[in-house]
TORROMAR-947126 format. One record per residue (C-alpha): x, y, z; residue in one letter; residue number from 1. Coordinates in pm, 1 decimal, always signed. Layout:
<fivos>
@c1 X c2 Y c3 Z resn a resi NUM $
...
</fivos>
This chain:
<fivos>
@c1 +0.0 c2 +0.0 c3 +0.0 resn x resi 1 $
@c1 +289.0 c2 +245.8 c3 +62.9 resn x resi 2 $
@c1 +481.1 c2 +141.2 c3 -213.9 resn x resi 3 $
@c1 +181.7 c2 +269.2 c3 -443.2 resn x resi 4 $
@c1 +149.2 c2 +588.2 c3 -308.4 resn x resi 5 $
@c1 +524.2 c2 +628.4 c3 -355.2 resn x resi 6 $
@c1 +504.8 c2 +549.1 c3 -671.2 resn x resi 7 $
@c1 +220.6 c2 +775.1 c3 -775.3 resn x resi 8 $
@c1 +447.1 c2 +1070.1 c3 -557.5 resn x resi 9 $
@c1 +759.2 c2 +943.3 c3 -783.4 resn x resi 10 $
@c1 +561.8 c2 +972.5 c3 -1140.6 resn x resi 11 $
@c1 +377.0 c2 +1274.7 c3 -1067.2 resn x resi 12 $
@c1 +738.9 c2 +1446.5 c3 -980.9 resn x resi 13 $
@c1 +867.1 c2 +1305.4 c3 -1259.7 resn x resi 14 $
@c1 +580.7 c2 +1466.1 c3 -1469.4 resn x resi 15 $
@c1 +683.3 c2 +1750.5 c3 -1322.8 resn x resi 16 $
@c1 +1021.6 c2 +1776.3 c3 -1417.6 resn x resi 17 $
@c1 +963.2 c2 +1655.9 c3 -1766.0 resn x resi 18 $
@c1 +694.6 c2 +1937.8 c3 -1789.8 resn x resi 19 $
@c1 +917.2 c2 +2164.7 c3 -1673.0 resn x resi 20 $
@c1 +1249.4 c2 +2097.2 c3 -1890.6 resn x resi 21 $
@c1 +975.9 c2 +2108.5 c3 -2146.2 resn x resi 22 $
@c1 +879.8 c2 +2437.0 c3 -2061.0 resn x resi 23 $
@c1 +1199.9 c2 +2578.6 c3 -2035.2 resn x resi 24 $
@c1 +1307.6 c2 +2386.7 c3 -2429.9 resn x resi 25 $
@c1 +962.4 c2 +2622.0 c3 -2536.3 resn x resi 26 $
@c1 +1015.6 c2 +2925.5 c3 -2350.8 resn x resi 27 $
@c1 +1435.0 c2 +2906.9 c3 -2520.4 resn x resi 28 $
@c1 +1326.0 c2 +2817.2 c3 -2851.3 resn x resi 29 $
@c1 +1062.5 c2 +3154.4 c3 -2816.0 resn x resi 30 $
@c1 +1350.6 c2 +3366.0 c3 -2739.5 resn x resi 31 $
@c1 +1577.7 c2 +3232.1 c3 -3043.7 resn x resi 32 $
@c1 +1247.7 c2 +3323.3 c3 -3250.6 resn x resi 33 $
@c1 +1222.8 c2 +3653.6 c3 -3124.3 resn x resi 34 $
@c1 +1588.6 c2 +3764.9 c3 -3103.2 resn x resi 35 $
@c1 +1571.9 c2 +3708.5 c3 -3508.7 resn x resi 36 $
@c1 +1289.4 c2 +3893.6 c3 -3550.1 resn x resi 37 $
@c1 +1450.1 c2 +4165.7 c3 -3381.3 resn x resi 38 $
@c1 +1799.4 c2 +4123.2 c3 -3552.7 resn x resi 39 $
@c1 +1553.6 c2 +4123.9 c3 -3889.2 resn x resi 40 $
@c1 +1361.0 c2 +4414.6 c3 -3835.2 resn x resi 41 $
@c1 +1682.6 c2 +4587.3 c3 -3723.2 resn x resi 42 $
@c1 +1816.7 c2 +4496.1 c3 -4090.7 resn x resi 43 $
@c1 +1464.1 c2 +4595.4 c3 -4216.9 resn x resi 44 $
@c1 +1495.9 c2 +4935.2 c3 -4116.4 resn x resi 45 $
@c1 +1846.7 c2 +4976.3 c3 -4201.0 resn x resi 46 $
@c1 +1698.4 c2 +4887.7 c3 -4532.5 resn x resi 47 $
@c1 +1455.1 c2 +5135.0 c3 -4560.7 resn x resi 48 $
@c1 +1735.7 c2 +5428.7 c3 -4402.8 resn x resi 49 $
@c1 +1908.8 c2 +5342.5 c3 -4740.9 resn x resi 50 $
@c1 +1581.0 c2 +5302.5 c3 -4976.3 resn x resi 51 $
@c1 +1512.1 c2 +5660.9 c3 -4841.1 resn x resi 52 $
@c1 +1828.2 c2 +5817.9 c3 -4901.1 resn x resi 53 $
@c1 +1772.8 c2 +5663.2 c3 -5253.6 resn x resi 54 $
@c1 +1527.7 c2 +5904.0 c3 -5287.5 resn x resi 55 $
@c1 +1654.5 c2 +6181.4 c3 -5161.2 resn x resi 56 $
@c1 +1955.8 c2 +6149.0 c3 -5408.4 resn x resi 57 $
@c1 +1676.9 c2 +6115.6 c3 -5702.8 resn x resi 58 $
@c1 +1471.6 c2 +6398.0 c3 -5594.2 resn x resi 59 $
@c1 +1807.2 c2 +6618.6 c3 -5512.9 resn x resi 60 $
@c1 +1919.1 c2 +6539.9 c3 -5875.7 resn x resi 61 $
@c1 +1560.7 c2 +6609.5 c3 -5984.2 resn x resi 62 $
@c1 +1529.3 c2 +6919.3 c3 -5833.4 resn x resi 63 $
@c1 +1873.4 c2 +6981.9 c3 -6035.4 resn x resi 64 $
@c1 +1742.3 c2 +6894.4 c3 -6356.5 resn x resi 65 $
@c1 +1422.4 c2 +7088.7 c3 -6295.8 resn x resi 66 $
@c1 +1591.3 c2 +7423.1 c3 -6212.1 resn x resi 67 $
@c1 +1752.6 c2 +7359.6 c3 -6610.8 resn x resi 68 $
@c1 +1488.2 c2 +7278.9 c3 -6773.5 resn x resi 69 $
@c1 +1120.0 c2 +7523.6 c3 -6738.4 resn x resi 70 $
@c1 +907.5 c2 +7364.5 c3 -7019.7 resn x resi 71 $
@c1 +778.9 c2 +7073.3 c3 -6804.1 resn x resi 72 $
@c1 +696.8 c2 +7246.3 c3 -6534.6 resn x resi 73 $
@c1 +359.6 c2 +7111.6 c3 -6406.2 resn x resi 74 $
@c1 +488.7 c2 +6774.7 c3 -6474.7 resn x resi 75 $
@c1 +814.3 c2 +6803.0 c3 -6260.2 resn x resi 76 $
@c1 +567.2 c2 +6921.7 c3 -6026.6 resn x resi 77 $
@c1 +296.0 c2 +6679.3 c3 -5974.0 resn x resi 78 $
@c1 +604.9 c2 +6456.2 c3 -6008.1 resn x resi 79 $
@c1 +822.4 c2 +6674.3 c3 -5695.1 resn x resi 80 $
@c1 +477.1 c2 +6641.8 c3 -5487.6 resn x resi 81 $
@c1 +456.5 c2 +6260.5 c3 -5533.4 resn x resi 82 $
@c1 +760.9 c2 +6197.7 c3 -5417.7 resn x resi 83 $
@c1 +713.0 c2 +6443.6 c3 -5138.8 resn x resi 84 $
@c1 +422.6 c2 +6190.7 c3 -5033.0 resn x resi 85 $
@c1 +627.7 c2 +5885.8 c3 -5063.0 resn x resi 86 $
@c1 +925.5 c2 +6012.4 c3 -4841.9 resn x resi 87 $
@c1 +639.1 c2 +6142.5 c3 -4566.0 resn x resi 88 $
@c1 +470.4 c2 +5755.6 c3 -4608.9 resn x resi 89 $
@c1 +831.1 c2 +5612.2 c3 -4570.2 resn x resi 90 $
@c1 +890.1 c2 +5791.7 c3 -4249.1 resn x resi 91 $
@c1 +580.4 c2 +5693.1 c3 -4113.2 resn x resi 92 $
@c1 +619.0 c2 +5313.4 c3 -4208.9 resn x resi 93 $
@c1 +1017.1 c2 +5374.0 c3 -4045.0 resn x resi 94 $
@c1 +878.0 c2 +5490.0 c3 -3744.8 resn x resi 95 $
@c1 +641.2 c2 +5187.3 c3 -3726.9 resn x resi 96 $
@c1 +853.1 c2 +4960.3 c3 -3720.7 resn x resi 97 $
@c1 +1086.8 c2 +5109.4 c3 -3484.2 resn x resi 98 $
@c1 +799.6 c2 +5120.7 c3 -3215.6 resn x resi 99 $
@c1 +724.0 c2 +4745.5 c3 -3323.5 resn x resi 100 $
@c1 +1032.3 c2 +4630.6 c3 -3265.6 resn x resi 101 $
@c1 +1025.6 c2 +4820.6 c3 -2947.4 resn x resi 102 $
@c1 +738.8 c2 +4653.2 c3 -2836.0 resn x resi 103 $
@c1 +874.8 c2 +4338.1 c3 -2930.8 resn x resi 104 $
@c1 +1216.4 c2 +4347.2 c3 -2725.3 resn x resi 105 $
@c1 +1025.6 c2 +4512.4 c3 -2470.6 resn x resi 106 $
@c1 +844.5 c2 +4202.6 c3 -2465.6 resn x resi 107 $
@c1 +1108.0 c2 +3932.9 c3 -2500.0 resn x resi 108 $
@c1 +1377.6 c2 +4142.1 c3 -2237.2 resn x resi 109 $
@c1 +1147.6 c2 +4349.5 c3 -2022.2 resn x resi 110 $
@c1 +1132.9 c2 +4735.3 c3 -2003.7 resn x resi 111 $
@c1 +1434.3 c2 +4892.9 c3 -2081.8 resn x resi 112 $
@c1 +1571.1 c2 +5258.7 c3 -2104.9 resn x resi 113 $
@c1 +1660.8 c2 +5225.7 c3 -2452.8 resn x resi 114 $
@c1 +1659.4 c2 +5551.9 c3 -2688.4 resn x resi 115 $
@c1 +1474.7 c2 +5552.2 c3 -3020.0 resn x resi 116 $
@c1 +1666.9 c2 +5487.8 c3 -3336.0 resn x resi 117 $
@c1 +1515.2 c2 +5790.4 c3 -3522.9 resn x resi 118 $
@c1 +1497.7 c2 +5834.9 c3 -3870.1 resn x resi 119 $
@c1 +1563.0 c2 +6165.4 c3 -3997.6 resn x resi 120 $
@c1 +1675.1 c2 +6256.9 c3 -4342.6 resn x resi 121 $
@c1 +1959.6 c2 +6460.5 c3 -4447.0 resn x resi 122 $
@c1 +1752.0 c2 +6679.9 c3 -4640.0 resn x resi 123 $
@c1 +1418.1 c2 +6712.2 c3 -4788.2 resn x resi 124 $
@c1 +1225.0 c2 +6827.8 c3 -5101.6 resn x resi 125 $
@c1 +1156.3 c2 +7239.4 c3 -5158.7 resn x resi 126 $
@c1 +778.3 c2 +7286.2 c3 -5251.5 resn x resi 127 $
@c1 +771.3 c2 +7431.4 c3 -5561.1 resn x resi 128 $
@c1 +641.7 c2 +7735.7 c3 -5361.5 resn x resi 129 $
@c1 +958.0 c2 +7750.9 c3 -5195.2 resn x resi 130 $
@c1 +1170.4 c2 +7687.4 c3 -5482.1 resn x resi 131 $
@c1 +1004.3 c2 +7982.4 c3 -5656.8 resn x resi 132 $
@c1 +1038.6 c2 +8222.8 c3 -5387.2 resn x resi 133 $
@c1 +1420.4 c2 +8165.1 c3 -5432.0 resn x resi 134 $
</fivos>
């Protein structure tokens, strides 16, 4: 009769511990996950700090080219604003994911005093209003 209830206190601690190491395998294996996702959003947004100085080197050298030649004005213009939009929608996705990933670490290590990565560009695009007050 004792040797039973020995036994049932022997497998249920064994349970135990097997749950446990289990838990432990998961909870590792989560971390691995969400290290990479941070590493890769990291490399994301490094991404996108190049894709929009890409930009900024086209529009700079379109502004260039527009200040030469007057004929296609409205064109260069509707083209300028476009590309005014896409830089503001670039920032805005940037600063997205920066808070995501945030959220995400803040998650996975706890709350830390970390500063933002910010995204700001070296220059922008002149309105043509400003460009014509020049």
């Amino acid at each position: 009769m004792v040797k039973k209830g020995v036994r049932k206190i022997h497998e249920l601690t064994h349970d135990a511990e097997r749950l446990n190491s289990i838990l432990v395998e998961n909870f590792v294996n989560l971390q691995k996950s969400m290290t990479n996702l941070a590493i890769k959003f990291d490399s994301m947004a490094d991404q996108m700090t190049k894709l929009l100085s890409l930009f900024e080197l086209s529009a700079r050298s379109f502004t260039e080219k527009l200040n030469t030649t007057v004929p296609e004005l409205e064109k260069d213009r509707e083209f300028l604003d476009k590309l005014n939009k896409l830089l503001d929608q670039n920032k805005v996705i940037a600063k997205g994911l920066t808070m995501m990933e945030e959220k995400i670490r803040e998650k996975v290590y706890g709350p830390q005093p970390l500063p933002p990565k910010q995204f700001s560009p070296r220059g922008y695009l002149p309105s043509m209003t400003e460009e014509q007050n020049v």
